[in-house]
Structure formats: structure tokens, C-alpha cells
C-alpha positions as CSV (number, residue, x, y, z in Angstrom):
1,X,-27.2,-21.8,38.0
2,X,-24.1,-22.1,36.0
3,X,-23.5,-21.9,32.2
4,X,-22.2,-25.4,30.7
5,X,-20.3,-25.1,27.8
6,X,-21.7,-27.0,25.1
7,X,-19.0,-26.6,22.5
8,X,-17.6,-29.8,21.0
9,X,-13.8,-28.3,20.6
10,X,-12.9,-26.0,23.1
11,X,-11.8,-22.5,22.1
12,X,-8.2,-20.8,23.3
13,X,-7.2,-17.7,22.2
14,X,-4.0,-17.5,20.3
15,X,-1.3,-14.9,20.4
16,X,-1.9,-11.7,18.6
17,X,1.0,-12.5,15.8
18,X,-2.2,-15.1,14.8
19,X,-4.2,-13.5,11.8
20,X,-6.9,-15.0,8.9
21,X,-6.8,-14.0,5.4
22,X,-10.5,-14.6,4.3
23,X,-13.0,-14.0,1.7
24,X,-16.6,-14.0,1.5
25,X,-18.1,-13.1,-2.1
26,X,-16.2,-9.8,-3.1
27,X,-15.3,-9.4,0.6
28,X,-11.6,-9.7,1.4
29,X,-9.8,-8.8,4.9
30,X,-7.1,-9.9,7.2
31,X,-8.3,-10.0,10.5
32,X,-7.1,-10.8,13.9
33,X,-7.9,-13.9,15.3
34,X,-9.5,-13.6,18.3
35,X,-10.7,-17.3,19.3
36,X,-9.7,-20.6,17.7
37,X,-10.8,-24.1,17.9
38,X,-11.1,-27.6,16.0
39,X,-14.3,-26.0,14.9
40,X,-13.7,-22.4,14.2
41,X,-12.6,-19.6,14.8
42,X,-13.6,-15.7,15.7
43,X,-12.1,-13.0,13.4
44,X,-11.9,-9.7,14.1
45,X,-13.7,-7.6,11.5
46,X,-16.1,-4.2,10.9
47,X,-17.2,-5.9,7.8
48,X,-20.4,-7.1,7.4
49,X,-21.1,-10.6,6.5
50,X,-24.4,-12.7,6.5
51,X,-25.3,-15.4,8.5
52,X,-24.6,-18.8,6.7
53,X,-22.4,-17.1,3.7
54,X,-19.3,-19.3,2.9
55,X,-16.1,-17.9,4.0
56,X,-12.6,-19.1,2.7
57,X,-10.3,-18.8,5.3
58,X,-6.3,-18.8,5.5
59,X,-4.7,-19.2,9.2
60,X,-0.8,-17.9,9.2
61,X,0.7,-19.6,12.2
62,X,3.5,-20.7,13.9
63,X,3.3,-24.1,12.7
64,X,2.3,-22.7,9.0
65,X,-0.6,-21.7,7.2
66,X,-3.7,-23.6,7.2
67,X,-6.6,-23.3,5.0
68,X,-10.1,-24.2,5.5
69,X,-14.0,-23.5,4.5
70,X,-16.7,-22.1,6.8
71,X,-20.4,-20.4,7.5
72,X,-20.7,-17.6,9.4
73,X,-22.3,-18.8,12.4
74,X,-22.5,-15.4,14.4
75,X,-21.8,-11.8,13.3
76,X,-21.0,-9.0,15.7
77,X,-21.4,-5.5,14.6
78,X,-18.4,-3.8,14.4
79,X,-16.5,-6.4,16.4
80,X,-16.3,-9.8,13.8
81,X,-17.5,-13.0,12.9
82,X,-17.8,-16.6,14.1
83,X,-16.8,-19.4,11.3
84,X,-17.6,-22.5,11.5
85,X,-15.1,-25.0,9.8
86,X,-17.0,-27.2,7.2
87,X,-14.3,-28.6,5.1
88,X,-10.7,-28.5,5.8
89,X,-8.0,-30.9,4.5
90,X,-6.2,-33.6,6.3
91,X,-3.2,-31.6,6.3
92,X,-4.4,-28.3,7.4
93,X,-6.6,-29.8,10.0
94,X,-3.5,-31.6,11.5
95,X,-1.6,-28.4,11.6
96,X,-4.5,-26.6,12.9
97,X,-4.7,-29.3,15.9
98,X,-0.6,-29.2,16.7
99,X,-0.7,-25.1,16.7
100,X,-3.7,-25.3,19.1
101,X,-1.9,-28.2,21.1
102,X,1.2,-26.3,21.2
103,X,-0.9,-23.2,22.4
104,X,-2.6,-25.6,25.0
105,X,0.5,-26.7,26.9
106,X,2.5,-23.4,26.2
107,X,0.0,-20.3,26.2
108,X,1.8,-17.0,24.9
């Protein structure tokens, strides 16, 4: 039996010039970004961060920076975090889906 993907924005994975500034409490990093989507993204960290905190998140792309607001959804032990976007502005958000777009049609 096969695996459906239930995800309501597909994930790609962006080139590895792609990185997040975020911040969690009195964590800080800048970590690769290993998935994104509409949604959220995966960053690559050792940090530890709960499940549910809020993470403030700044995207530097291609197309220009984006910021947004997450959880964490999903934390992997020396490997990163999954962040789910909760608030994002209009702008950001449209940026966000022309990089991804752009990455869709063009991978690389």
C-alpha cells in the first residue's frame, strides 16, 4: 500500500544559497533551508526547540527576503525543525509563492 501525501502545499527543496534567520525565545540561528512550502518550511539546526514554541523566521532569497511566524511542528535531534507558517504578510507570502513558482518551473 502506498503513502498519500496529505500536505495541503507541496514541499520542493530550494537551492542551498536558500537560508532562514530565525528566533525562538533567546534562541537565534541561521540555518539551511532544507524543505519549503506555502506552509513551512524545514531548517537545518542542532538546536533544540519545543514543540509548539513560536519561531520568527526571515527567508533570504532570490526574489528577496520574506518574513513570517511559525510553531514548531516537528523537531529532529541534531538534524532541525519543521515550522509551520501562522502569520505571514501579504507581501511576504506573495514573494514566498513567486520564489517557490520560480523554483517549480526552474529547479537549481
Amino acid at each position: 500500500m502506498s503513502v498519500v501525501e496529505q500536505r495541503a502545499y507541496p514541499r520542493i527543496k530550494p537551492p542551498t544559497s536558500v537560508l532562514g534567520a530565525w528566533r525562538s525565545g533567546l534562541q537565534r540561528d541561521v540555518s539551511y533551508v532544507e524543505s519549503l512550502a506555502l506552509g513551512g518550511i524545514f531548517l537545518r539546526t542542532k538546536k533544540k526547540v519545543a514543540i509548539r514554541s513560536l519561531v520568527q523566521v526571515l527567508l533570504d532569497m532570490p526574489v528577496g527576503q520574506v518574513r513570517g511566524r511559525g510553531l514548531v511542528r516537528r523537531q529532529e535531534e541534531h538534524h532541525g525543525i519543521a515550522v509551520q507558517f501562522i502569520a505571514m504578510d501579504p507581501e511576504d507570502r506573495g514573494r514566498l509563492a513567486r520564489q517557490i513558482r520560480d523554483l517549480t518551473v526552474s529547479p537549481g
